[in-house]
C-alpha positions in Angstrom: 292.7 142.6 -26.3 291.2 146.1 -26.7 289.7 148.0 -23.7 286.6 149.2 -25.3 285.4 151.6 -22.4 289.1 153.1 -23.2 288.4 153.2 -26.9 284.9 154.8 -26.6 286.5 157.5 -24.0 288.4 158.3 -26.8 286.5 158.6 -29.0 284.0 161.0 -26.9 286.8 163.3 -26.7 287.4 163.4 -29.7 283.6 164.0 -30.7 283.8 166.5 -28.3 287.0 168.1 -29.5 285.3 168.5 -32.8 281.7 169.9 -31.7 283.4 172.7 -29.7 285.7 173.5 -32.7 282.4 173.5 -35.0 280.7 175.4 -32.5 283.9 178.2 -32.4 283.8 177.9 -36.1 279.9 178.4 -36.5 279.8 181.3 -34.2 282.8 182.9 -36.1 281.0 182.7 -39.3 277.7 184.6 -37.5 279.6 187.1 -35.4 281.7 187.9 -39.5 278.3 188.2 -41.1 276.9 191.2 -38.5 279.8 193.1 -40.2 279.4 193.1 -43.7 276.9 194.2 -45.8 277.9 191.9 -48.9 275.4 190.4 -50.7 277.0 187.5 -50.7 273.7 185.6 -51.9 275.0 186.4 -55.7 278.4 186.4 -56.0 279.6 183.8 -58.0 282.8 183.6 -56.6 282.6 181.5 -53.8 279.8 179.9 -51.5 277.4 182.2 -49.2 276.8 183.1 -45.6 273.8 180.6 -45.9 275.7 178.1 -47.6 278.5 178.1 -44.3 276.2 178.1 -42.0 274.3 175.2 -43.1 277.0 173.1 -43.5 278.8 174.0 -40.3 275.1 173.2 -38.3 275.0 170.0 -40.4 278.2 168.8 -39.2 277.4 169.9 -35.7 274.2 167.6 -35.6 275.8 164.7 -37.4 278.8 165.2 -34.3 276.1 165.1 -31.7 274.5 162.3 -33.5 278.4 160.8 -33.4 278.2 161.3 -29.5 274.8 160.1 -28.8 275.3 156.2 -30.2 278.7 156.4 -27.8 276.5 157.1 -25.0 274.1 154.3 -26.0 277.5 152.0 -26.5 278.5 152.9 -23.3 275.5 151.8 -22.2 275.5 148.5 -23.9 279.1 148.2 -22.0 277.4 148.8 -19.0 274.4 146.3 -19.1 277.0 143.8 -20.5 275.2 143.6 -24.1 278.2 145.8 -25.7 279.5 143.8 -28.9 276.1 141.8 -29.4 274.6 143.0 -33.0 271.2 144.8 -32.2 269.3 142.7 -35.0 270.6 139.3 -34.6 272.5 138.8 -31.6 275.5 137.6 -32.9 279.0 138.9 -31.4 280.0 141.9 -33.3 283.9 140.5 -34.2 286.0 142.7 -32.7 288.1 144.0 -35.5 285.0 145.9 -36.7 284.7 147.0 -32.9 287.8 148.5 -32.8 287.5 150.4 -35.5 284.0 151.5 -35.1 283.7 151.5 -31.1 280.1 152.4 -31.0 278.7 149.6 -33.4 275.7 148.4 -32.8 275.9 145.7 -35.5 277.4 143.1 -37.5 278.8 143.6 -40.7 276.1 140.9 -42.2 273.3 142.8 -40.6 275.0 146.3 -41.6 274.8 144.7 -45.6 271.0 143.6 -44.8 269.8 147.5 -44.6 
């Protein structure tokens, strides 16, 4: 049997791991830019300033967005609803929990959207 508190601590730290290392990467791409006077904006050999920094900021929110449904399934572990689908409130089987720790629902209900 899997110890989902275990499984979601992991995968916290590894949502954590990765915003810090977007964060490092984001500010490196910032600090680079002060530097140069480039006009990166129109070369056409590679993507901009604009382009890098967008992406990285995208991937930071969609990594908080990644930690913030842990919390909440940390929460559902807590209040003993953890592995109970959100829309019908069938169990969540727990293949599909372990390998999506934060689920909040079935696979049918998933399908439904």
């Amino acid at each position: 049997m899997t110890d989902f508190g275990a499984a979601l601590g992991a995968e916290r730290s590894r949502s954590e791991h990765r915003l810090e290392s977007l964060r490092d990467e984001l500010a490196s791409v910032i600090e680079g830019s002060r530097w140069t006077t480039d006009d990166d904006e129109h070369d056409p050999e590679g993507s901009t300033i604009a382009f890098e920094r967008a992406k990285i900021a995208a991937l930071i929110n969609d990594t908080e967005a990644e930690m913030r449904e842990i919390d909440a399934a940390d929460s559902r572990l807590a209040a003993g609803t953890y592995g109970i689908c959100d829309r019908c409130g069938t169990e969540i089987p727990a293949i599909r929990l372990e390998a999506l720790p934060a689920a909040r629902r079935c696979v049918q209900c998933v399908r439904l959207r």
